[in-house]
C-alpha positions, 0 to 999 in steps of 0.5 A: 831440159837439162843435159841430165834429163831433170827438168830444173824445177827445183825449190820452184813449187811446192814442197810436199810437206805443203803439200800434205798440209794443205790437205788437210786444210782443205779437209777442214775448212770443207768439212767443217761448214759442211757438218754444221750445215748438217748439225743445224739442218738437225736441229731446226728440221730444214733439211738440206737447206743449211746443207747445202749452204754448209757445201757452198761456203765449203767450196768457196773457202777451199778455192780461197784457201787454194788461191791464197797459199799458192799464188806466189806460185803463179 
């Protein structure tokens, strides 16, 4: 620490406007194959086959997006 108690973390990580942005696209690109999972399930009558594979494809594409926008952090 610095003799004045902050931390020196300044412009280090992620701002909060990047932050904030990143919510919502991780809302989207897990919401989004998540309600066609769904749509499809209620076309074809499978549920919750599509689903499922709409969560799977959900969680694998926020773990990306989490991965590619903050690596050069790590």
């Amino acid at each position: 620490m610095s003799p004045t108690g902050d931390r020196g973390t300044g412009g280090q990580g992620p701002s909060g406007m990047e932050l904030f942005g990143l919510a919502f696209l991780l809302a989207a690109v897990f919401l989004v194959p998540l309600l066609l999972g769904l749509a499809i399930d209620g076309v074809v009558h499978s549920t919750p086959i599509f689903l499922l594979i709409g969560i799977l494809v959900g969680v694998l594409g926020a773990g990306v997006t989490i991965y590619t926008r903050f690596k050069r952090y790590l």
